[in-house]
C-alpha positions as a Markdown table, in Angstrom:
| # | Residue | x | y | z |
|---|---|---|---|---|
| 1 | Unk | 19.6 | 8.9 | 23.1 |
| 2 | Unk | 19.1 | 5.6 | 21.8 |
| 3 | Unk | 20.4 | 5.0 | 18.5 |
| 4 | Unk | 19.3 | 2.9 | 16.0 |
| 5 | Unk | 20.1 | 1.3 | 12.1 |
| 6 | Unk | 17.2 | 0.3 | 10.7 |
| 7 | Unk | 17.5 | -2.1 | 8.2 |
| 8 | Unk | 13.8 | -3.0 | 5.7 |
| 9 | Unk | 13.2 | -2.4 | 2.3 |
| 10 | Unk | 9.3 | -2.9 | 0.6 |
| 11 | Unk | 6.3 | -0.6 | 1.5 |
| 12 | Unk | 5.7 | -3.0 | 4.5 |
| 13 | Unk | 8.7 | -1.6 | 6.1 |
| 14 | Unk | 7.7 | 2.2 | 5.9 |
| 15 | Unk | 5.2 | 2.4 | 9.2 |
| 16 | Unk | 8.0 | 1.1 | 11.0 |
| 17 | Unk | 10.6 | 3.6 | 10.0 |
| 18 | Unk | 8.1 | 6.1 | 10.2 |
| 19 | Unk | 7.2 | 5.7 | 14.0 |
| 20 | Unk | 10.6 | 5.3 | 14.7 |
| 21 | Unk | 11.3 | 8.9 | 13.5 |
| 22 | Unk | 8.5 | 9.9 | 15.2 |
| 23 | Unk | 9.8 | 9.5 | 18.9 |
| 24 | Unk | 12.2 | 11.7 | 20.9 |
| 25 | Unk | 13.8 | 8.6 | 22.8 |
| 26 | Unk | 16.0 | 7.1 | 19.8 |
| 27 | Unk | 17.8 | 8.4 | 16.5 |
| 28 | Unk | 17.8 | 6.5 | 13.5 |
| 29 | Unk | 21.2 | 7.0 | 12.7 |
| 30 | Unk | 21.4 | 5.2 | 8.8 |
| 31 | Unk | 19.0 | 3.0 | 7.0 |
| 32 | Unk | 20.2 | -0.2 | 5.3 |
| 33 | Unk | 18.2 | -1.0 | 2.2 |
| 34 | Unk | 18.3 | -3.6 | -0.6 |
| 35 | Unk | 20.0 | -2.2 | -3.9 |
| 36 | Unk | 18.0 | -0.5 | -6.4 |
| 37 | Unk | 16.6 | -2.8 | -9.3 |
| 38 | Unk | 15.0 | -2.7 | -12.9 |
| 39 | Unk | 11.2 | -2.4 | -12.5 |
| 40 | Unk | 8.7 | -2.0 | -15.7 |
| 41 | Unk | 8.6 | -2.6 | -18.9 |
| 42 | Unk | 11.1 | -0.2 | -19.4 |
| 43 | Unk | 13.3 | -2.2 | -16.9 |
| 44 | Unk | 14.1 | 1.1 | -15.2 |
| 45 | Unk | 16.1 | 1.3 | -11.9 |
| 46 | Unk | 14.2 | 1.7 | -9.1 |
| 47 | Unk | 14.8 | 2.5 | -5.3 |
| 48 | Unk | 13.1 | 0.2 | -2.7 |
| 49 | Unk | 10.1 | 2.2 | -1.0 |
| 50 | Unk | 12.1 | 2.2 | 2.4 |
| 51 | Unk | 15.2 | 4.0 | 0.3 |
| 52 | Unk | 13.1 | 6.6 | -1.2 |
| 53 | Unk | 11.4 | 7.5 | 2.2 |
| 54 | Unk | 14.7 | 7.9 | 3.8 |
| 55 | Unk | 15.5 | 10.1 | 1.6 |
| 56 | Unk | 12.8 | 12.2 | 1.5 |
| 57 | Unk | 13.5 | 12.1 | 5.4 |
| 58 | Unk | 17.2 | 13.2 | 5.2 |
| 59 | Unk | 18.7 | 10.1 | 6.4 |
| 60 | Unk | 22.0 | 8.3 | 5.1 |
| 61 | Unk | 21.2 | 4.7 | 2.9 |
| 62 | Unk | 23.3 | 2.1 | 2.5 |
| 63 | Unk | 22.2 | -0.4 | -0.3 |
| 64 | Unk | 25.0 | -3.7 | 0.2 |
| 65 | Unk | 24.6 | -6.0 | -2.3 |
| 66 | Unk | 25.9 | -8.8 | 0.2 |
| 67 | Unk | 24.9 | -7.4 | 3.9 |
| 68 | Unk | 27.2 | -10.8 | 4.7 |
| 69 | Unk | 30.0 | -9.3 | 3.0 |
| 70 | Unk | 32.9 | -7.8 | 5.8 |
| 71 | Unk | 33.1 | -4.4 | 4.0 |
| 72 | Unk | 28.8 | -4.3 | 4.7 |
| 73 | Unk | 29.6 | -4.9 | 8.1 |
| 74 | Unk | 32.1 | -2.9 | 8.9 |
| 75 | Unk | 30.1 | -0.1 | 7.8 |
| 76 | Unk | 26.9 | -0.9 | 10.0 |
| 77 | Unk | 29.8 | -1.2 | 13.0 |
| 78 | Unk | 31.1 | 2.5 | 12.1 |
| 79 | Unk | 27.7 | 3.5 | 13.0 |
| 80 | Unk | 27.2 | 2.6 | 16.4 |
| 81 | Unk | 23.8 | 1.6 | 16.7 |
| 82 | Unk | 22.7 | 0.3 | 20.0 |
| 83 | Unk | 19.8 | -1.0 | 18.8 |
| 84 | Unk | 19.5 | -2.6 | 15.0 |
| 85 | Unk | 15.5 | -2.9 | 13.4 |
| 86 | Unk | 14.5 | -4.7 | 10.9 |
| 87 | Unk | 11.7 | -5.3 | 8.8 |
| 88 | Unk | 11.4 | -7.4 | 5.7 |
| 89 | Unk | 14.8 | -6.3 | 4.9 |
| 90 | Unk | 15.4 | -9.6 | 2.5 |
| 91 | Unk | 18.8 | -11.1 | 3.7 |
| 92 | Unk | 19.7 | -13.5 | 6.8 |
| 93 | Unk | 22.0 | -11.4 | 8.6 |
| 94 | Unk | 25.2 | -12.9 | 9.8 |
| 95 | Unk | 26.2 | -13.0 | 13.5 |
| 96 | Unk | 29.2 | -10.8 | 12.9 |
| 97 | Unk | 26.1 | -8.2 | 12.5 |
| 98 | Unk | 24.2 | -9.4 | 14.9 |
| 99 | Unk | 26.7 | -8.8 | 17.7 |
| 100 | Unk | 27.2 | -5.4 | 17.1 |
| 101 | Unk | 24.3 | -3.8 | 19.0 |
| 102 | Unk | 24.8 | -4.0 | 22.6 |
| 103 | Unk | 20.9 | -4.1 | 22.9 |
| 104 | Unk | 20.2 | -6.4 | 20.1 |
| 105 | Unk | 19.1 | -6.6 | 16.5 |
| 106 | Unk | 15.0 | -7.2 | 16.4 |
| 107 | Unk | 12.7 | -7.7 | 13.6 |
| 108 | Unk | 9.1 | -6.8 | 12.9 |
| 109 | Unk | 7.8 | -10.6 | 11.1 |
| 110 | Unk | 4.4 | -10.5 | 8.7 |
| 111 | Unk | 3.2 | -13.7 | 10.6 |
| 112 | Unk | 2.5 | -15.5 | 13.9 |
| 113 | Unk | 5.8 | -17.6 | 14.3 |
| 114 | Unk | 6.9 | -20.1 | 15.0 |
| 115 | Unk | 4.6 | -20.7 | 11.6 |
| 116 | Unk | 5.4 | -18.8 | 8.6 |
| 117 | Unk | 8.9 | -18.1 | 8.9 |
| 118 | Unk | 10.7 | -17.0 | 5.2 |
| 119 | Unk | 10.7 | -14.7 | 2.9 |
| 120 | Unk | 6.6 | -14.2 | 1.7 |
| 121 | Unk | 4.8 | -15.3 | 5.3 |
| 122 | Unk | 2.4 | -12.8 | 4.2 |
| 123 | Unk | 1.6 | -14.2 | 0.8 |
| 124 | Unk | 1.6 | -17.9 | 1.8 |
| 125 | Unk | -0.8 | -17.5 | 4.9 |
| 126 | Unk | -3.7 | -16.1 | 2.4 |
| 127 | Unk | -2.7 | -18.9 | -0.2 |
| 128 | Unk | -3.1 | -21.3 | 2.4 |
| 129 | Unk | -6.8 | -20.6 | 3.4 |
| 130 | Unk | -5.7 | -18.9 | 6.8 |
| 131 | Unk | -8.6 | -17.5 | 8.7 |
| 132 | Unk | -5.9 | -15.3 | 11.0 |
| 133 | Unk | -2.6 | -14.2 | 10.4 |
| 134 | Unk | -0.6 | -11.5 | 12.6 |
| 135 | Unk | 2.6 | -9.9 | 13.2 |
| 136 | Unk | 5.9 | -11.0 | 15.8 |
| 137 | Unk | 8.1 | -8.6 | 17.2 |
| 138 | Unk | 11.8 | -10.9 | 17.6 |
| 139 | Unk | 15.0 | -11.1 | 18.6 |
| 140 | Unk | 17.1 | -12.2 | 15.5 |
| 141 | Unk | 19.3 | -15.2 | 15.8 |
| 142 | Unk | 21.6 | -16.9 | 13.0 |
| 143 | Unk | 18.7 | -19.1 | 11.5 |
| 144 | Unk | 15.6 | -18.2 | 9.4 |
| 145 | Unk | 13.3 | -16.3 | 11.8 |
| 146 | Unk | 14.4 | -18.6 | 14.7 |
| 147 | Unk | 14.5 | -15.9 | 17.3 |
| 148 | Unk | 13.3 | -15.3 | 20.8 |
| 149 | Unk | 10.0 | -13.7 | 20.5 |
| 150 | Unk | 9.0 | -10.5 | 22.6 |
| 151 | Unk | 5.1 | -10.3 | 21.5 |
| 152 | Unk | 2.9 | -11.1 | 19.1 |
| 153 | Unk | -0.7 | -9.2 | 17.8 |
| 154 | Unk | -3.1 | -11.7 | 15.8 |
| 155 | Unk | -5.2 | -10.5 | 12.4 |
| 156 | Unk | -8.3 | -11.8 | 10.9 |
| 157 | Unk | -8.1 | -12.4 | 7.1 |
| 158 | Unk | -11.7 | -12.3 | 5.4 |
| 159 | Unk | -12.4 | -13.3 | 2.0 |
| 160 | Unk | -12.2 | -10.1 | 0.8 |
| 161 | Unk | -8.5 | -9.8 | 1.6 |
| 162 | Unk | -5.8 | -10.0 | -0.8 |
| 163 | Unk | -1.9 | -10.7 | 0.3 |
| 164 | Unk | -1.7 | -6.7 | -1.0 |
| 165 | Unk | -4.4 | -5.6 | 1.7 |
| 166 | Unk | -3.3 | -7.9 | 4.5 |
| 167 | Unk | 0.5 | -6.1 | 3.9 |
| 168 | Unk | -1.1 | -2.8 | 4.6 |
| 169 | Unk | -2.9 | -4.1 | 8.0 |
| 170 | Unk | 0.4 | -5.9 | 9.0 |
| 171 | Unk | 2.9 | -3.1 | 8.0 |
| 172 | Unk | 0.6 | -1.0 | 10.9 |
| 173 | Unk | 0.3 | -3.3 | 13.1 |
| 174 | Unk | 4.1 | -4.0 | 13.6 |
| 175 | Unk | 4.6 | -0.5 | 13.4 |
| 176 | Unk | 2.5 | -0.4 | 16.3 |
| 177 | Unk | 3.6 | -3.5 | 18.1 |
| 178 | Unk | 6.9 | -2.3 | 17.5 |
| 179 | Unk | 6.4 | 1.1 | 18.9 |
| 180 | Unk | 4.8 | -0.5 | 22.5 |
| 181 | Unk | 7.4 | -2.4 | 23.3 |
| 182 | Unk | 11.0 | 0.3 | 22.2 |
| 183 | Unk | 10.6 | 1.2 | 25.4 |
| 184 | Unk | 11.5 | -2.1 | 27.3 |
| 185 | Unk | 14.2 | -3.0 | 24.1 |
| 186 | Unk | 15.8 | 0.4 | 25.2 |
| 187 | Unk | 15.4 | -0.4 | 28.8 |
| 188 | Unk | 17.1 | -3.8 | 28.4 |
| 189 | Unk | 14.6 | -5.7 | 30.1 |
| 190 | Unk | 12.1 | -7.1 | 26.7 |
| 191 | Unk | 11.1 | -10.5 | 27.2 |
| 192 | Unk | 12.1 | -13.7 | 25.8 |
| 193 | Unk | 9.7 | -16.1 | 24.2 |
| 194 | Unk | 11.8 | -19.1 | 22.7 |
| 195 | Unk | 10.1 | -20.4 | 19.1 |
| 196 | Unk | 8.7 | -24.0 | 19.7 |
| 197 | Unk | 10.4 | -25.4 | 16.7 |
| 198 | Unk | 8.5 | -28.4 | 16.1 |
| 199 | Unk | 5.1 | -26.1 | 15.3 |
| 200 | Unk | 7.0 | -24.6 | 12.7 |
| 201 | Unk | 6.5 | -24.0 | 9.6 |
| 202 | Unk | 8.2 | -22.4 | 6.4 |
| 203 | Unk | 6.9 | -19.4 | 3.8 |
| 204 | Unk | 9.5 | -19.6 | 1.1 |
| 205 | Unk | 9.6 | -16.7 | -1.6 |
| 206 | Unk | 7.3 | -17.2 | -3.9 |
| 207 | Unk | 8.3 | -18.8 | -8.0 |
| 208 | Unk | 6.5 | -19.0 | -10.9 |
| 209 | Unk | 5.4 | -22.4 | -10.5 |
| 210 | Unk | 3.5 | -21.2 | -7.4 |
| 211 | Unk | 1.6 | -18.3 | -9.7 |
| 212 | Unk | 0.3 | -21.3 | -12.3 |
| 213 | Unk | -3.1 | -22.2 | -11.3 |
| 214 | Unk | -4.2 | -25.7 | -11.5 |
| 215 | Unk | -8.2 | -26.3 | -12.2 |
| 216 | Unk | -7.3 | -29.8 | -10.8 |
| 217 | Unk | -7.7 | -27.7 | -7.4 |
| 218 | Unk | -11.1 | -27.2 | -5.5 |
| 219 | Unk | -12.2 | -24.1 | -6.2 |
| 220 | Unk | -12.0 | -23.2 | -2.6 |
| 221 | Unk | -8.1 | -23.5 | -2.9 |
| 222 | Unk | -8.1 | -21.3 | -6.5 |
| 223 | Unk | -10.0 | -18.8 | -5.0 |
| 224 | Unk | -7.4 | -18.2 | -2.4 |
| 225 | Unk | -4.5 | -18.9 | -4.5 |
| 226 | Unk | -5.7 | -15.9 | -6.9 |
| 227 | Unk | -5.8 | -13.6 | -3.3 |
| 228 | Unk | -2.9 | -14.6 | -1.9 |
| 229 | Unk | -1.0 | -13.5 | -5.6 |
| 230 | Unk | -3.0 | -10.4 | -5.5 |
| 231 | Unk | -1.6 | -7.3 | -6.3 |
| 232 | Unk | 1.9 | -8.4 | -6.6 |
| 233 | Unk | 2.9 | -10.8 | -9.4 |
| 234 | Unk | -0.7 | -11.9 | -10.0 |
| 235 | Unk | -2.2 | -15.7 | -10.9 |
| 236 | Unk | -1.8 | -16.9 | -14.6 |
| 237 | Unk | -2.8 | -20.0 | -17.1 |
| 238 | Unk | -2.4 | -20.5 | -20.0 |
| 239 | Unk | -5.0 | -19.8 | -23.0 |
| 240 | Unk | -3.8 | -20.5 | -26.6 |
| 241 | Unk | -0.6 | -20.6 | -25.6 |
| 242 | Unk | -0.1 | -17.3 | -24.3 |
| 243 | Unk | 0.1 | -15.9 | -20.7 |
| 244 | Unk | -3.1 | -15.3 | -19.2 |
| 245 | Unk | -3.4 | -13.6 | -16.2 |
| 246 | Unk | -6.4 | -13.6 | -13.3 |
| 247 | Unk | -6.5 | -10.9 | -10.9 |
| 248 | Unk | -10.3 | -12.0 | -9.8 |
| 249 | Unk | -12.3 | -14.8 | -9.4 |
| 250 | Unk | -14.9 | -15.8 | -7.5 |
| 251 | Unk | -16.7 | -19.4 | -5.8 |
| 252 | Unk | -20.2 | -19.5 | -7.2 |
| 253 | Unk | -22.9 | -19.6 | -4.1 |
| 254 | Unk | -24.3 | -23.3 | -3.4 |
| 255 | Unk | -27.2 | -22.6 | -6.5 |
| 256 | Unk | -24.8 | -21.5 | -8.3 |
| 257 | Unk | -22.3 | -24.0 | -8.3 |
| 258 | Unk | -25.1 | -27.0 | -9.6 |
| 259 | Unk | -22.5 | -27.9 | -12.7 |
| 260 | Unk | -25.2 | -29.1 | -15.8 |
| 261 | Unk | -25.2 | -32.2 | -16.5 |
| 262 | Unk | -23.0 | -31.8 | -20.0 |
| 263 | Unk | -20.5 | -29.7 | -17.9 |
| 264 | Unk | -19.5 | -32.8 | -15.4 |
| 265 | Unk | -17.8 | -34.6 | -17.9 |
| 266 | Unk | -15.9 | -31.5 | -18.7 |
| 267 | Unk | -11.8 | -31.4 | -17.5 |
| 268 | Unk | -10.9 | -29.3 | -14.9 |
| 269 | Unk | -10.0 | -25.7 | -16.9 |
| 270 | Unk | -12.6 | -26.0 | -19.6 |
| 271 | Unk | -14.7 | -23.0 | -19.9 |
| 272 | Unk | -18.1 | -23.5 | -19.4 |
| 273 | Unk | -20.2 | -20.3 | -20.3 |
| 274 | Unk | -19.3 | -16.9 | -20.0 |
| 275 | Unk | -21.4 | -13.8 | -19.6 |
| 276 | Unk | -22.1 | -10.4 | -17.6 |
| 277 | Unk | -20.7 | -12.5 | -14.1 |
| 278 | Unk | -17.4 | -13.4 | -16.0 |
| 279 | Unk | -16.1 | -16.5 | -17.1 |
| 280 | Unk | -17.0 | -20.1 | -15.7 |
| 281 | Unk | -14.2 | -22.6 | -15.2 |
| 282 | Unk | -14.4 | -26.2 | -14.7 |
| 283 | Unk | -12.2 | -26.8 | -11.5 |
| 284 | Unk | -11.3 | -29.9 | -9.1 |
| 285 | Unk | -14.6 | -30.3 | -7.3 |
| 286 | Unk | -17.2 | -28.0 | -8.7 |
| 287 | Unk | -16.4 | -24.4 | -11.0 |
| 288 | Unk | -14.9 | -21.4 | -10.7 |
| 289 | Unk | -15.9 | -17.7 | -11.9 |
| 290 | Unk | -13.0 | -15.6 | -13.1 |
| 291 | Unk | -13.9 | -11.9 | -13.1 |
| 292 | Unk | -11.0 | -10.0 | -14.3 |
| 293 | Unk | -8.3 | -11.2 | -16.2 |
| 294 | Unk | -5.4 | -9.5 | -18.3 |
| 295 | Unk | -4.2 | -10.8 | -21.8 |
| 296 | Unk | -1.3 | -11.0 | -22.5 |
| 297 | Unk | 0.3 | -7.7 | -23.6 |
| 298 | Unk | -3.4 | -6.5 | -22.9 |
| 299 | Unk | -4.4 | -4.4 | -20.2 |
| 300 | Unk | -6.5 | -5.6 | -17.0 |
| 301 | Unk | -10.2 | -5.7 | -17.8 |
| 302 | Unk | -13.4 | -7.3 | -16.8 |
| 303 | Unk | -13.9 | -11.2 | -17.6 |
| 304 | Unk | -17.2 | -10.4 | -18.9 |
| 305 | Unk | -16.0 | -7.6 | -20.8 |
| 306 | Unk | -13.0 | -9.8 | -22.1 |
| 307 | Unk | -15.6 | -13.0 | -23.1 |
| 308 | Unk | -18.0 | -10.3 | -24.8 |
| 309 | Unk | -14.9 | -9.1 | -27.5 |
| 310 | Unk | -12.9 | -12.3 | -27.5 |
| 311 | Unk | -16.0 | -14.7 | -27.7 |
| 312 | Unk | -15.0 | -17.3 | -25.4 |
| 313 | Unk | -16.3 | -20.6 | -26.3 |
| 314 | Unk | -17.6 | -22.8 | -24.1 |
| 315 | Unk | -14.9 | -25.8 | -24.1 |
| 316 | Unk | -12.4 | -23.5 | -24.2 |
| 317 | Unk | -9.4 | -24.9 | -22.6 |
| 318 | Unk | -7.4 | -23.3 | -19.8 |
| 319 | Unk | -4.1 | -24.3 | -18.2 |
């Protein structure tokens, strides 16, 4: 019997662990996680989603707070795998690791490479406007997703996707993409598709700079901006100083959009009107509608229930 480490660590992770315990052909032998960390308000430690299933599943975790460190690796070597898999585990892995497995070490990547390799493919692709995205089943080499490629399975991304839905279709995907092809990675016989570098391109993790919106944008580009931050860290601007946060927000059909003649002159991020649709923002080429928002140190609510207790003033400035 084949056996495998399996090394991931957010909820994407999961459906590929899961079918992996689900077949009689291999044995997940140990699960390599990232450590726990402080989550909350209450800053409480908190096990990664992959951890906790694990251990709901019986299986030994290993949570190395440097996987390149020789102690981590020794410890993945002890095991034995044959075959190492990982998914949006959250470290390069050094070669010392990679050699271990006589069958390879292959990863189940939130995007089409060669575009979108890093650490938030996921969240940059919806960000970006993207009408597809999809899922790559690799080989892992030394550099940042840089692999041989075995297959690939394409997504659609509508406009009523969020980066938090498109993880959900992507984690089943892989899963699935991953569970077609174990039997040819076991076999020893999985194709090898090298990466045509020069399409690539690169999904860094995402910083706080990247979670400021700018009204200076088109409102095409806010709109996705807000989505591709959606449910994770969320969109923000600033109003009076404070954090404000958008978790909705809309493009106003073609009718809608006709900006009054008073509201032209207006800078990008100046409130327009407000009302029961939300709350109208002056943006780079036209307006925006947000339509739910979150104070700060306030909970979530409506923008048209937050303009209606606040009353938002038209030249109201955001940013």
């Amino acid at each position: 019997m084949t056996r495998i480490v399996f090394m991931g660590t957010p909820d994407f992770a999961v459906p590929s662990l899961r079918l992996l315990l689900e077949r009689e052909d291999v044995r997940v032998v140990a699960v390599v996680s990232q450590p726990d960390r402080p989550k909350g308000r209450k800053r409480e430690l908190t096990p990664p989603p992959v951890k906790a299933f694990a251990l709901e599943r019986g299986l030994p975790v290993l949570q190395p707070e440097r996987m390149r460190a020789p102690e981590a690796v020794e410890a993945v070597r002890e095991l034995a795998p044959d075959l190492i898999v990982t998914a949006a585990y959250g470290q390069i892995l050094p070669k010392s690791l990679l050699d271990i497995p006589r069958l390879g070490c292959v990863n189940v990547h939130g995007s089409l490479l060669p575009r979108y390799r890093g650490g938030a493919p996921i969240q940059r692709s919806v960000i970006d406007g993207e009408k597809s995205t999809g899922v790559t089943l690799m080989f892992m080499a030394e550099g940042l997703d840089t692999g041989d490629m075995i297959a690939r399975v394409e997504l659609p991304i509508t406009d009523a996707d969020t980066s938090g839905t498109m993880f959900d279709k992507l984690s089943v995907a892989g899963a699935e993409l991953l569970g077609e092809w174990l039997p040819r990675l076991i076999a020893g016989d999985a194709p090898r598709e090298p990466q045509d570098d020069a399409l690539s391109t690169y999904a860094p993790n995402l910083t706080r700079d990247d979670e400021r919106l700018d009204f200076g944008a088109t409102s095409r580009q806010l709109f996705d901006r807000v989505r591709g931050l959606s449910p994770m860290a969320g969109a923000f601007t600033m109003l009076g100083g404070e954090v404000f946060k958008v978790w909705g927000i809309a493009v106003p059909s073609e009718a809608d959009a006709k900006l009054a003649a008073d509201w032209k002159a207006a800078a990008p991020g100046t409130v327009l009107d407000s009302g029961a649709f939300g709350i109208r923002v002056r943006s780079g080429d036209g307006s925006v509608v947000l339509t739910e928002v979150q104070p700060a140190g306030k909970k979530r609510l409506s923008a048209a229930d937050y303009a209606r207790g606040a009353r938002l003033a038209p030249g109201t400035t955001l940013g």
